[in-house]
MISEMI-539807 format. One record per residue (C-alpha): x, y, z; residue in three letters. Coordinates in nm, 3 decimals, always signed. Example, Ala and Ser with C-alpha at 12.3 -4.5 7.8 and 13.67 -1.06 7.14 Angstrom:
2
<rec px="+1.230" py="-0.450" pz="+0.780" residu="ALA"/>
<rec px="+1.367" py="-0.106" pz="+0.714" residu="SER"/>
//
This chain:
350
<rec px="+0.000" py="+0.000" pz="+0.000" residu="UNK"/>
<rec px="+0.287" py="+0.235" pz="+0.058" residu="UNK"/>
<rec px="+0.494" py="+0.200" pz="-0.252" residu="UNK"/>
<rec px="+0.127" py="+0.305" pz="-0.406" residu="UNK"/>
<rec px="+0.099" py="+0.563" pz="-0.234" residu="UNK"/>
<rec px="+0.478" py="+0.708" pz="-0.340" residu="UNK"/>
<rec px="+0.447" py="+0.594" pz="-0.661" residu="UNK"/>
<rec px="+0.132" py="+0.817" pz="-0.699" residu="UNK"/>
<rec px="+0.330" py="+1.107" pz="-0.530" residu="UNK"/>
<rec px="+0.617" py="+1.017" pz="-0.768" residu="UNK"/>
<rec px="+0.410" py="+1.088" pz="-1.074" residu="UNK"/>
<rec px="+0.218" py="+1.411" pz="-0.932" residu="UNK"/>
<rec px="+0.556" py="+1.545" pz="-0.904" residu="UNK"/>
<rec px="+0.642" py="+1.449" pz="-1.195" residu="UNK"/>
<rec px="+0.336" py="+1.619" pz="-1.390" residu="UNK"/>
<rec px="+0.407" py="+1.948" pz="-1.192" residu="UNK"/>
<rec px="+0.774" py="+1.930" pz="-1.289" residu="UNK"/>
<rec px="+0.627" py="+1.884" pz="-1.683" residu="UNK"/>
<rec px="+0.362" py="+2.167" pz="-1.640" residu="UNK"/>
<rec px="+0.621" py="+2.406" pz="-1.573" residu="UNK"/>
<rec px="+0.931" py="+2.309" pz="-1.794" residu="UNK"/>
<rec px="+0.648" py="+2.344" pz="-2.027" residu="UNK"/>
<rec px="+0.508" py="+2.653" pz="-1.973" residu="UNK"/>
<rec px="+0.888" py="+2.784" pz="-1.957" residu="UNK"/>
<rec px="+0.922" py="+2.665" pz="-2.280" residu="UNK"/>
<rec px="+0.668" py="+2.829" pz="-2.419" residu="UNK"/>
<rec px="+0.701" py="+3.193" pz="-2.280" residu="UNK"/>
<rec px="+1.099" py="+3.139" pz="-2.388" residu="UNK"/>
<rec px="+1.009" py="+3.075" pz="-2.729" residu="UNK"/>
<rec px="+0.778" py="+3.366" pz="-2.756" residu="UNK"/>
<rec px="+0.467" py="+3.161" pz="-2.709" residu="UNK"/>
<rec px="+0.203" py="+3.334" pz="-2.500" residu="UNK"/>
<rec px="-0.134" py="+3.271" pz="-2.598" residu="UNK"/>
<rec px="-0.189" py="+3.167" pz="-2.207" residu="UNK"/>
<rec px="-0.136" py="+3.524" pz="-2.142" residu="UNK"/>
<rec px="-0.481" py="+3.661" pz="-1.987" residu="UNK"/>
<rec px="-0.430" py="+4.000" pz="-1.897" residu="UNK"/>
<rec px="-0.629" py="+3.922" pz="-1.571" residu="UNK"/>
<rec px="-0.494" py="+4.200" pz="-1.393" residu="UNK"/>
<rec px="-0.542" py="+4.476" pz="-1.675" residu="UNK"/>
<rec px="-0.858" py="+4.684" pz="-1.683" residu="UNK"/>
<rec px="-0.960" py="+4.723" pz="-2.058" residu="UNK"/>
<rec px="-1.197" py="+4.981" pz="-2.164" residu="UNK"/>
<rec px="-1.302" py="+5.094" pz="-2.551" residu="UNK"/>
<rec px="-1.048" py="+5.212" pz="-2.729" residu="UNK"/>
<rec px="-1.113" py="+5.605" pz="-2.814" residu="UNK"/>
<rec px="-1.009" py="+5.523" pz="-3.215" residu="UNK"/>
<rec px="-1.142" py="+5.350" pz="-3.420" residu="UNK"/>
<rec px="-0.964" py="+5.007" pz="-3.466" residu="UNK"/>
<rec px="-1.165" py="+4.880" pz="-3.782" residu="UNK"/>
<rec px="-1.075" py="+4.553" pz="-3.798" residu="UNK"/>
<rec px="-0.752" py="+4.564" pz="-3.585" residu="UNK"/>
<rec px="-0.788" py="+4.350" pz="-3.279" residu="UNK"/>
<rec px="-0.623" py="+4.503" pz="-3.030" residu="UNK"/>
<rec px="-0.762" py="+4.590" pz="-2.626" residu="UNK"/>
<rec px="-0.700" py="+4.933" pz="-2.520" residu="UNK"/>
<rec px="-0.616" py="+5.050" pz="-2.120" residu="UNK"/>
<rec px="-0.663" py="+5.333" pz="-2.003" residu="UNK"/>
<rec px="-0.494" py="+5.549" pz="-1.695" residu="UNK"/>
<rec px="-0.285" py="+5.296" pz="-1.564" residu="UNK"/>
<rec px="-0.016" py="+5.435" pz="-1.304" residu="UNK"/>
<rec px="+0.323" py="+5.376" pz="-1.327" residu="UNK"/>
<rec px="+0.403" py="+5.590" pz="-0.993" residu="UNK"/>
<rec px="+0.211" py="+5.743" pz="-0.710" residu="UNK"/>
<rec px="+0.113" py="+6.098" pz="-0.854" residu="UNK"/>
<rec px="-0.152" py="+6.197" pz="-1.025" residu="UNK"/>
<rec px="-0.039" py="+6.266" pz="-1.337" residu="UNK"/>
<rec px="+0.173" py="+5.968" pz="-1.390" residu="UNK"/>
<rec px="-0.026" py="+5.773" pz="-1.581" residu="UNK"/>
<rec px="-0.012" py="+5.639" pz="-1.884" residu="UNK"/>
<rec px="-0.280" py="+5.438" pz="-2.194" residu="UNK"/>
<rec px="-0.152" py="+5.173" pz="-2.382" residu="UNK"/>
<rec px="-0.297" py="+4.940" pz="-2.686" residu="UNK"/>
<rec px="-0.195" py="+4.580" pz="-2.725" residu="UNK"/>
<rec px="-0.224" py="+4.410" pz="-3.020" residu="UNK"/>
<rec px="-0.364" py="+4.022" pz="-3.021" residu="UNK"/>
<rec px="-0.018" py="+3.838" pz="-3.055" residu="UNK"/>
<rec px="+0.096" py="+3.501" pz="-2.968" residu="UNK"/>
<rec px="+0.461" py="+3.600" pz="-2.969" residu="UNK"/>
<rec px="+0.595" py="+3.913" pz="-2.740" residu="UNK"/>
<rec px="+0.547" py="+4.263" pz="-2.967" residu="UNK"/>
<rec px="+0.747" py="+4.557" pz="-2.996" residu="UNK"/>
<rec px="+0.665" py="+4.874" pz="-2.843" residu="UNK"/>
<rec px="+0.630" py="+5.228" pz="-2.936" residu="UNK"/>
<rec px="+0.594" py="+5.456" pz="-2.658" residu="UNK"/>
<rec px="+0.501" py="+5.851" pz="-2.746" residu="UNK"/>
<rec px="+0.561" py="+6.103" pz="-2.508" residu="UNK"/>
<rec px="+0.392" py="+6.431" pz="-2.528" residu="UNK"/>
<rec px="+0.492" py="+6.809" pz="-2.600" residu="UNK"/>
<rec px="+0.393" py="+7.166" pz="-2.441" residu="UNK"/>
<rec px="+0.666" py="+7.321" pz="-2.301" residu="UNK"/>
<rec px="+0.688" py="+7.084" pz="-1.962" residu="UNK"/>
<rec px="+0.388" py="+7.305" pz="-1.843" residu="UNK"/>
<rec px="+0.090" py="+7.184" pz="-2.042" residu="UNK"/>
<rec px="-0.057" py="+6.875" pz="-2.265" residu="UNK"/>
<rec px="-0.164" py="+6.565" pz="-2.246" residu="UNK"/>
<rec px="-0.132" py="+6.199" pz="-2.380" residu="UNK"/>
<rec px="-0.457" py="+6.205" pz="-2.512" residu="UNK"/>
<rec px="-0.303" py="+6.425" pz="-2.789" residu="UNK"/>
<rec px="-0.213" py="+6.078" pz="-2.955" residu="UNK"/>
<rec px="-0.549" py="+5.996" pz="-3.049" residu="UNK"/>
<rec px="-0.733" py="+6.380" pz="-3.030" residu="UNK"/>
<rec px="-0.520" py="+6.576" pz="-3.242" residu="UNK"/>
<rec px="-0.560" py="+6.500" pz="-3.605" residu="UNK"/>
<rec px="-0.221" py="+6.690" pz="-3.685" residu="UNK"/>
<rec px="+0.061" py="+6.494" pz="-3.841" residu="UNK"/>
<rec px="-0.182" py="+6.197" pz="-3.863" residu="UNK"/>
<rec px="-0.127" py="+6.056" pz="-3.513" residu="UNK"/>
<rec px="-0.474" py="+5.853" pz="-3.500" residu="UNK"/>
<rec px="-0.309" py="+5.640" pz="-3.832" residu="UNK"/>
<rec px="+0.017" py="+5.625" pz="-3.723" residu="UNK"/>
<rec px="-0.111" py="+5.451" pz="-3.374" residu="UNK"/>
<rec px="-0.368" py="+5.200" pz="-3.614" residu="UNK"/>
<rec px="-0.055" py="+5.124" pz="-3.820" residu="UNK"/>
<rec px="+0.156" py="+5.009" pz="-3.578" residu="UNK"/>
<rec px="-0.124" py="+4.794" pz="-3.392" residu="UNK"/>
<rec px="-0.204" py="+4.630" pz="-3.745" residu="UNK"/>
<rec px="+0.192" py="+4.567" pz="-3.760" residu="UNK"/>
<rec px="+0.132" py="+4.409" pz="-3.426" residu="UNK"/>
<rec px="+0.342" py="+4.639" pz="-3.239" residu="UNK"/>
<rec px="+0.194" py="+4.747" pz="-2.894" residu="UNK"/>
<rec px="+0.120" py="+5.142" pz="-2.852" residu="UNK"/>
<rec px="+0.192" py="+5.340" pz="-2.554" residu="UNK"/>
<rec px="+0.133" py="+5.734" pz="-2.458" residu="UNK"/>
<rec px="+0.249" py="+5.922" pz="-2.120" residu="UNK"/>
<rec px="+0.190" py="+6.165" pz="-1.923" residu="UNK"/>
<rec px="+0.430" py="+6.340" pz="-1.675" residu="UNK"/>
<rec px="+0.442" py="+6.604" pz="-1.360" residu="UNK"/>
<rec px="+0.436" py="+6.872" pz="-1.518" residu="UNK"/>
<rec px="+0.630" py="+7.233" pz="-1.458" residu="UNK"/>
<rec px="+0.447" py="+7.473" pz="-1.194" residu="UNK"/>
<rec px="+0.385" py="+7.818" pz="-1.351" residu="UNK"/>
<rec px="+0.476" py="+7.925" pz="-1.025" residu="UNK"/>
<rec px="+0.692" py="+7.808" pz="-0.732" residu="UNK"/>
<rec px="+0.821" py="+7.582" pz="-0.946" residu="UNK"/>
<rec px="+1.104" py="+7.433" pz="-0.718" residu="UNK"/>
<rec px="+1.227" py="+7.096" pz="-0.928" residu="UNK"/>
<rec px="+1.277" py="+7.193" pz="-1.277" residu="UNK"/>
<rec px="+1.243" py="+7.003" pz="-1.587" residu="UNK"/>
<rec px="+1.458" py="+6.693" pz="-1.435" residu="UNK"/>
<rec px="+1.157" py="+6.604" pz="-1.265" residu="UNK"/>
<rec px="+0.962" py="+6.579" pz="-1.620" residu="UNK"/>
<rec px="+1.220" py="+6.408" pz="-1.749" residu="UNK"/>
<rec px="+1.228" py="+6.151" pz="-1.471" residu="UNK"/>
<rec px="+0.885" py="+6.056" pz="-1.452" residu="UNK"/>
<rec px="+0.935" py="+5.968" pz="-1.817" residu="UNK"/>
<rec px="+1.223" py="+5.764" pz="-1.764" residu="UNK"/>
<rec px="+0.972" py="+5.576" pz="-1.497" residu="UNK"/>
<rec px="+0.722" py="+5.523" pz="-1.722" residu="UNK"/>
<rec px="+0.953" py="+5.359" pz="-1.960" residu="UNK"/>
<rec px="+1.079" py="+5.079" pz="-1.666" residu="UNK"/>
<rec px="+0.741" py="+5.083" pz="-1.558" residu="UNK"/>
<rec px="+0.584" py="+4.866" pz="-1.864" residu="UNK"/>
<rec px="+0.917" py="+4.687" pz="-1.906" residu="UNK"/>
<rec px="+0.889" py="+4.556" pz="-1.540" residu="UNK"/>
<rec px="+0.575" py="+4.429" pz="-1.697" residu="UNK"/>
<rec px="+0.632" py="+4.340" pz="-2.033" residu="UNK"/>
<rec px="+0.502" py="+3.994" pz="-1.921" residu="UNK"/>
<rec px="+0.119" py="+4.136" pz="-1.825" residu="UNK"/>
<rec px="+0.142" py="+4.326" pz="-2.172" residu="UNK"/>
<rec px="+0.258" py="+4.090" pz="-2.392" residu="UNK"/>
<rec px="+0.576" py="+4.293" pz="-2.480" residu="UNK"/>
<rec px="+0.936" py="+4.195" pz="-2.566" residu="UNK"/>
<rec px="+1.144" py="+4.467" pz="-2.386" residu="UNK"/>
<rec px="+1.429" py="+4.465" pz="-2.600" residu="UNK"/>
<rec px="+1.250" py="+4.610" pz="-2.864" residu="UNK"/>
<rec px="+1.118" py="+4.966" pz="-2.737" residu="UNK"/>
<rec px="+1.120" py="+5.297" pz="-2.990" residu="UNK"/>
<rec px="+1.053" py="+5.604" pz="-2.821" residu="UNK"/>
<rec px="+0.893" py="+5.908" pz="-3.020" residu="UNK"/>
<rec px="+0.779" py="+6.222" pz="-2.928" residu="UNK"/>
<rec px="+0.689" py="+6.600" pz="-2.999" residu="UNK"/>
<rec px="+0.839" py="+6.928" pz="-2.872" residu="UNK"/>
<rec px="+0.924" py="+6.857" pz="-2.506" residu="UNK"/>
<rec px="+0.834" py="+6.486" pz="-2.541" residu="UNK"/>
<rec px="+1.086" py="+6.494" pz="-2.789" residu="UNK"/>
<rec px="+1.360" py="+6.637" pz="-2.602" residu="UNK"/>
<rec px="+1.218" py="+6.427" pz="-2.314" residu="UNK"/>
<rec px="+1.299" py="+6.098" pz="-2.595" residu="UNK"/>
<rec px="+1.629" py="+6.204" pz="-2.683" residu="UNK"/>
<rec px="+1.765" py="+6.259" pz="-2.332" residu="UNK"/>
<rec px="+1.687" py="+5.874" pz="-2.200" residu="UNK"/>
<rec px="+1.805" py="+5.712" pz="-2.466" residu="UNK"/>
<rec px="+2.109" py="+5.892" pz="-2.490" residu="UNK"/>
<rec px="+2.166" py="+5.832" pz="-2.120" residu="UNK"/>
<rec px="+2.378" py="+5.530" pz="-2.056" residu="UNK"/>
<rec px="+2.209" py="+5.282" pz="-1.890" residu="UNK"/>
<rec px="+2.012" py="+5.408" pz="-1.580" residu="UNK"/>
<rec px="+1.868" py="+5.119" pz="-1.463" residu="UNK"/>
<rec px="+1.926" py="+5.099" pz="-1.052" residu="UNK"/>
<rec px="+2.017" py="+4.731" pz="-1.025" residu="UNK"/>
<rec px="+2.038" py="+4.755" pz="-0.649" residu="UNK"/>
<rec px="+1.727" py="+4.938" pz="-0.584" residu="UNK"/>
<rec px="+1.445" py="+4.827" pz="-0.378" residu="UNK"/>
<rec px="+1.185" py="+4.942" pz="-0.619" residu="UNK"/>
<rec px="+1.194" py="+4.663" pz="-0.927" residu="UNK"/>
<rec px="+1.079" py="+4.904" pz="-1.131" residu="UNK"/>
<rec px="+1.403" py="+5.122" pz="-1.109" residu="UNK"/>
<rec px="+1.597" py="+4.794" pz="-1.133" residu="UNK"/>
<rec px="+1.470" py="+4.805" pz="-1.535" residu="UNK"/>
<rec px="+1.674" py="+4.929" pz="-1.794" residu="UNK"/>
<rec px="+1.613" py="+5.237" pz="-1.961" residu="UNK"/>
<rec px="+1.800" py="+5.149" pz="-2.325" residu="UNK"/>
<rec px="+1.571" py="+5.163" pz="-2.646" residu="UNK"/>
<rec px="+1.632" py="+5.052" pz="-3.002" residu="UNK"/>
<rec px="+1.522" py="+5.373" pz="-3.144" residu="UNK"/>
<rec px="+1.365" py="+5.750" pz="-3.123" residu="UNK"/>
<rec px="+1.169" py="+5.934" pz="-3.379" residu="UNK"/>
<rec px="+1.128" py="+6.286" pz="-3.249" residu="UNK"/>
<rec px="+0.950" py="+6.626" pz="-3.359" residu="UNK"/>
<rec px="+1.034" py="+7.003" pz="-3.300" residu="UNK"/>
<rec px="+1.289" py="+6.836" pz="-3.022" residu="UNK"/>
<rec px="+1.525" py="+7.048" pz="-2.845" residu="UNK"/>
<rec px="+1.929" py="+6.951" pz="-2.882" residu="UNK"/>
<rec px="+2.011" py="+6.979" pz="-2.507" residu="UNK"/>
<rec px="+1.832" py="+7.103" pz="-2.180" residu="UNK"/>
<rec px="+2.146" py="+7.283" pz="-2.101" residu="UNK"/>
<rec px="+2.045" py="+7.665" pz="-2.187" residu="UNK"/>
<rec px="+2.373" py="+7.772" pz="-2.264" residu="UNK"/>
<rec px="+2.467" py="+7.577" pz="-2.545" residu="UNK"/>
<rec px="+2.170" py="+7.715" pz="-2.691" residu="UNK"/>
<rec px="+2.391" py="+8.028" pz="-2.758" residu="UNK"/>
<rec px="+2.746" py="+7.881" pz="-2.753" residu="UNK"/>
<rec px="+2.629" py="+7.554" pz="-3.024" residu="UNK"/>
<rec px="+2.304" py="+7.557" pz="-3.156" residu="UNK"/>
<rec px="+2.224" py="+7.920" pz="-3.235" residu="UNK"/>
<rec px="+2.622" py="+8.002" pz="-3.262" residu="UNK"/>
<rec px="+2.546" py="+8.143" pz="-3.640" residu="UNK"/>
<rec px="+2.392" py="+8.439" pz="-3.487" residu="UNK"/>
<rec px="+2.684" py="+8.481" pz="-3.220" residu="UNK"/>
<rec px="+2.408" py="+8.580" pz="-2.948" residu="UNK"/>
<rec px="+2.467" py="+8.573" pz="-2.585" residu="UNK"/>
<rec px="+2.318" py="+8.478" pz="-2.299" residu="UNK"/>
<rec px="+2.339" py="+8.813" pz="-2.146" residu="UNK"/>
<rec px="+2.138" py="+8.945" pz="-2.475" residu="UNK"/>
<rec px="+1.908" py="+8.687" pz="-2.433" residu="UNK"/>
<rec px="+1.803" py="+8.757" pz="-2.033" residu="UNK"/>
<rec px="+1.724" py="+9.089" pz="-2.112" residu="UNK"/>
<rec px="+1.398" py="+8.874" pz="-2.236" residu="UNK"/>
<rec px="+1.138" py="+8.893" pz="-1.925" residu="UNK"/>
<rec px="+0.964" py="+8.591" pz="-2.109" residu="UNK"/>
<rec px="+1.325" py="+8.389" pz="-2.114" residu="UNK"/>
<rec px="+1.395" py="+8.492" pz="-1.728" residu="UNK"/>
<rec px="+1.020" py="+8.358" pz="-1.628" residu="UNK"/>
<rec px="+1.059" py="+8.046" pz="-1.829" residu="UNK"/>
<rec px="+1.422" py="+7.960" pz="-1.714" residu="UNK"/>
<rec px="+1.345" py="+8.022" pz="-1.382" residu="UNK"/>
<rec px="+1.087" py="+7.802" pz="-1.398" residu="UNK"/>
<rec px="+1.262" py="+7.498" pz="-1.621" residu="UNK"/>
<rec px="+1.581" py="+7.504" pz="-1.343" residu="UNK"/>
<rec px="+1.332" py="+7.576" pz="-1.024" residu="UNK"/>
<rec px="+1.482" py="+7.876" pz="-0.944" residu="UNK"/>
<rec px="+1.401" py="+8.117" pz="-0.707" residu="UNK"/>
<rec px="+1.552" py="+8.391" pz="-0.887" residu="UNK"/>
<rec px="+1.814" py="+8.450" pz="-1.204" residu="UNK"/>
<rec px="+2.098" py="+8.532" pz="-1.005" residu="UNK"/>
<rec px="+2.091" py="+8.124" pz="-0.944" residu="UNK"/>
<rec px="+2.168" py="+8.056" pz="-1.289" residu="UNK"/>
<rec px="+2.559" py="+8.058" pz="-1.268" residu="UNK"/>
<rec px="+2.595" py="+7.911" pz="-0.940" residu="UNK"/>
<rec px="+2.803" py="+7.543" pz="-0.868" residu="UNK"/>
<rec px="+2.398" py="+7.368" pz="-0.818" residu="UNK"/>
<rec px="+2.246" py="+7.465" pz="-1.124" residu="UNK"/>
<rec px="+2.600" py="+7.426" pz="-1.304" residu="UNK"/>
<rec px="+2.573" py="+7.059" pz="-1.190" residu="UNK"/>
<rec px="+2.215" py="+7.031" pz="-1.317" residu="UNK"/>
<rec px="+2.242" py="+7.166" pz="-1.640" residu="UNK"/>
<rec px="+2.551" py="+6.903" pz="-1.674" residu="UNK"/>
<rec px="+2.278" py="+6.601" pz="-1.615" residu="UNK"/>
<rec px="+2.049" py="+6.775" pz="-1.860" residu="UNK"/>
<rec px="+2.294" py="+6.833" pz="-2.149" residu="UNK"/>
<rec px="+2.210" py="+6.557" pz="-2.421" residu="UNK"/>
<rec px="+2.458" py="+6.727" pz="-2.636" residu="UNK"/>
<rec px="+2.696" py="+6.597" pz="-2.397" residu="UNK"/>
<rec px="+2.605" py="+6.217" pz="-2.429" residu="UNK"/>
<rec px="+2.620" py="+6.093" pz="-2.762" residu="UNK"/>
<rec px="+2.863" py="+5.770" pz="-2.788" residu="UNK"/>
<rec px="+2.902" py="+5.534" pz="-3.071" residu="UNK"/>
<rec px="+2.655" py="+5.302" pz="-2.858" residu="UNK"/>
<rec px="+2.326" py="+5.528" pz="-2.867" residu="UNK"/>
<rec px="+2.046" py="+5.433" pz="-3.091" residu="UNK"/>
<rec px="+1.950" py="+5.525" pz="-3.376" residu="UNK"/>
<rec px="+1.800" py="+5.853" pz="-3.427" residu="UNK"/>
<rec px="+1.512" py="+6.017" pz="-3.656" residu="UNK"/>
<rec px="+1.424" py="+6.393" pz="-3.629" residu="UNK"/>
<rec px="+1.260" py="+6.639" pz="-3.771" residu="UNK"/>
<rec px="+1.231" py="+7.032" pz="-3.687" residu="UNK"/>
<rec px="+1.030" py="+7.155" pz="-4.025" residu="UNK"/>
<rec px="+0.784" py="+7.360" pz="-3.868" residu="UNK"/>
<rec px="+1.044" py="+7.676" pz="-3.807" residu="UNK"/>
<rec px="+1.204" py="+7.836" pz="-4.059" residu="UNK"/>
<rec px="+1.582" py="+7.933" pz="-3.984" residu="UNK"/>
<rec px="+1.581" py="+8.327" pz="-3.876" residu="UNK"/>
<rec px="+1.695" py="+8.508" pz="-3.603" residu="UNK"/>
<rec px="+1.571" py="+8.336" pz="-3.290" residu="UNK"/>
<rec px="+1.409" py="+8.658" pz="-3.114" residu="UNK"/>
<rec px="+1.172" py="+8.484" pz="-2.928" residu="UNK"/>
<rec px="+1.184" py="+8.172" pz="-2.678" residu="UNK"/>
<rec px="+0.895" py="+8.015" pz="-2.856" residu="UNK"/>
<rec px="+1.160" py="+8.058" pz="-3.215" residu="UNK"/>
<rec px="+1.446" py="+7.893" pz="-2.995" residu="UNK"/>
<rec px="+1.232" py="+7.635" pz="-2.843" residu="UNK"/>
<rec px="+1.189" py="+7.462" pz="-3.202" residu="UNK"/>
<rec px="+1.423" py="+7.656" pz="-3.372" residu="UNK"/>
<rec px="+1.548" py="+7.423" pz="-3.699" residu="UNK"/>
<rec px="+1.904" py="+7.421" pz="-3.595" residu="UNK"/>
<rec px="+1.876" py="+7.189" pz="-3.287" residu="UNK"/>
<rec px="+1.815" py="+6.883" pz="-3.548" residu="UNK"/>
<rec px="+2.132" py="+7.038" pz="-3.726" residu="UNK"/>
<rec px="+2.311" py="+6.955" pz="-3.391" residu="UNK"/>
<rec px="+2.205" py="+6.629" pz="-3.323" residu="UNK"/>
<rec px="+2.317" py="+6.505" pz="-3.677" residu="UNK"/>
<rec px="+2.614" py="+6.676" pz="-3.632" residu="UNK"/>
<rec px="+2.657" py="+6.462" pz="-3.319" residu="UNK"/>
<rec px="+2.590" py="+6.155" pz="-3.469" residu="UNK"/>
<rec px="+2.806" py="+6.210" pz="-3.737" residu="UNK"/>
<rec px="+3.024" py="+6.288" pz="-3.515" residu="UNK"/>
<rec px="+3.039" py="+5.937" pz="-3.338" residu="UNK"/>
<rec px="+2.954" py="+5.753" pz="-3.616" residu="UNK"/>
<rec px="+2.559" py="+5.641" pz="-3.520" residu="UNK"/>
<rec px="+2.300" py="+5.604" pz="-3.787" residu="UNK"/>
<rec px="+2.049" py="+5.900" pz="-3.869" residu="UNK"/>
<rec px="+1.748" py="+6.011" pz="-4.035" residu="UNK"/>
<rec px="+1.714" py="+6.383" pz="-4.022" residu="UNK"/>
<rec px="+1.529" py="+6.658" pz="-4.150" residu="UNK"/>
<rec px="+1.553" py="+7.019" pz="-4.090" residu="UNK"/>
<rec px="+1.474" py="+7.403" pz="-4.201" residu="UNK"/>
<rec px="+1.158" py="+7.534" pz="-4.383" residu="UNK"/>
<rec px="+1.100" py="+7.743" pz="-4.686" residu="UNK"/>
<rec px="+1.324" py="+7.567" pz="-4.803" residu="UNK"/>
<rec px="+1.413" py="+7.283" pz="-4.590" residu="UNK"/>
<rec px="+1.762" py="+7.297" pz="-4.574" residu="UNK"/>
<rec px="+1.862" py="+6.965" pz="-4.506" residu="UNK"/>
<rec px="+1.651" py="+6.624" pz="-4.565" residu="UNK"/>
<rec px="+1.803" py="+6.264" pz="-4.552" residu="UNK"/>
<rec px="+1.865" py="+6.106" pz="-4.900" residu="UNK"/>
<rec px="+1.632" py="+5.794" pz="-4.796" residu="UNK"/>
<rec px="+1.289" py="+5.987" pz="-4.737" residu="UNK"/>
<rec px="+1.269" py="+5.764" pz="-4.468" residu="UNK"/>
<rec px="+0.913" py="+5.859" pz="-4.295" residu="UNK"/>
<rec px="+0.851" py="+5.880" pz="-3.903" residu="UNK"/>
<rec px="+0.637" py="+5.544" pz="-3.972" residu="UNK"/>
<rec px="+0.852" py="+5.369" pz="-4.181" residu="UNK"/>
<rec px="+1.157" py="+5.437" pz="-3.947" residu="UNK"/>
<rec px="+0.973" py="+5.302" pz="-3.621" residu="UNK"/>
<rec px="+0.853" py="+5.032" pz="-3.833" residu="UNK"/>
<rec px="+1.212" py="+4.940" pz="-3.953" residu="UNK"/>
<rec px="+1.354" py="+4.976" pz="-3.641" residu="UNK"/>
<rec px="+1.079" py="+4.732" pz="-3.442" residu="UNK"/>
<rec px="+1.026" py="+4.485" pz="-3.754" residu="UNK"/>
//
């Protein structure tokens, strides 16, 4: 009667080792039509998906604050998909994700059914934004929820049915700048952190940006990117609009904090110009909307043509691939491949 029994608790072990060798197998090989999505809340989607099958969350939070939330579409896939992730622009003080999906401008609502019928997952984010006054953080704390957001859904690219080596991140104005400064970043991940969502890496395969900014660093606004017009920055504070808005991007209390050893220090961790290596990814950008005169406004700088002229001259520079265009009326530089937004994130993810 006992060598019964173990022989029956011999083979239930057996079948429970089995069960899960096999169900290892199959999430290694890509295999994940067990996936549920149990603990995802789907709602309707807010475009419309024709025939696209694809479920649609909305408002899920990636950190404790109100406005860090983000939506996401996932395409019906047995295998892992990519992921394109959009960030939104407006200066750090206004916008939303929604913009995505709402604003019929540059054909957003096709470009997100596109990539879902190329089964490639869709994200959009939202971020703290900028006070527009008593602003005490700066932009760093923008760009930071972003970076969140980003480890966020890797840290569970399992519950979305994404492969997290494949990431592009895109973006418009500040989103774009907001793009270009994680993945130029090395590696930020926290691998000794107690939250597991800091422990996730924050490298992409990609960015496809719009009307980005070159750096966050102010000054090499006048000592690189605008350098053709051999303004300074003491020309330029005599601006009350550019006082009020740097004050605001670096959290200061007042001007006279601009030069100081703190500030120094945080325009050095906000200076992509700084970061590229031969090891970032590949790049696509576009800054079409401005023509190329004097910038005599901060609106002109903020989107100014010549920041895309910098960040090809980077990559050049270190020998990483590009697709750029830049300049209006005529555009004064376009990439010999005509190599669209959609058909770069597309390349890059298929």
């Amino acid at each position: 009667m006992a060598e019964l029994v173990n022989k029956e608790i011999l083979m239930k072990q057996t079948f429970l080792i089995l069960l899960v060798f096999l169900s290892f197998a199959s999430y290694a090989s890509g295999d994940t039509s067990s996936i549920s999505y149990s603990n995802i809340e789907f709602s309707q989607s807010p475009l419309d998906l024709g025939k696209i099958n694809a479920k649609f969350a909305h408002d899920i939070p990636y950190d404790i604050y109100d406005q860090t939330k983000f939506d996401i579409w996932l395409p019906e896939s047995k295998k892992a998909t990519g992921l394109y992730i959009f960030i939104h622009g407006g200066g750090f003080q206004n916008g939303d994700k929604s913009i995505l999906y709402k604003n019929p401008k540059r054909n957003s609502n096709s470009t997100v059914t596109r990539l879902l019928s190329e089964g490639i997952a869709v994200a959009t984010i939202n971020y703290r934004l900028l006070k527009s006054t008593g602003e005490t953080k700066g932009v760093i704390k923008c760009l930071n929820d972003s970076k969140r957001a980003l480890q966020y859904i890797r840290s569970r690219a399992a519950d979305f049915n994404i492969n997290k080596e494949k990431i592009v991140l895109a973006g418009s104005s500040a989103g774009a700048g907001t793009a270009l400064w994680i993945a130029l970043n090395d590696d930020m991940k926290e691998p000794d952190s107690s939250d597991p969502v800091l422990r996730e890496s924050t490298r992409v395969l990609g960015v496809a940006i719009r009307e980005t900014q070159a750096t966050y660093n102010i000054d090499k606004w006048f000592s690189d990117v605008f350098i053709d017009y051999k303004m300074s920055f003491k020309q330029a504070v005599q601006s009350p609009e550019l006082v009020t808005s740097l004050k605001r991007f670096y959290g200061l209390s007042s001007i006279e904090e601009y030069n100081n050893e703190t500030i120094q220090a945080y325009k050095a961790k906000v200076d992509m110009l700084a970061l590229f290596t031969s090891d970032d990814p590949e790049i696509w950008a576009e800054n079409t909307k401005s023509n190329v005169a004097f910038p005599s406004s901060f609106g002109i700088m903020y989107h100014h043509a010549f920041h895309v002229r910098e960040i090809k001259e980077k990559d050049d520079e270190v020998g990483v691939e590009n697709v750029c265009y830049y300049g209006k009326d005529p555009i004064i530089y376009e990439d010999s491949s005509n190599e669209s937004y959609i058909d770069f994130v597309l390349r890059i993810l298929k």
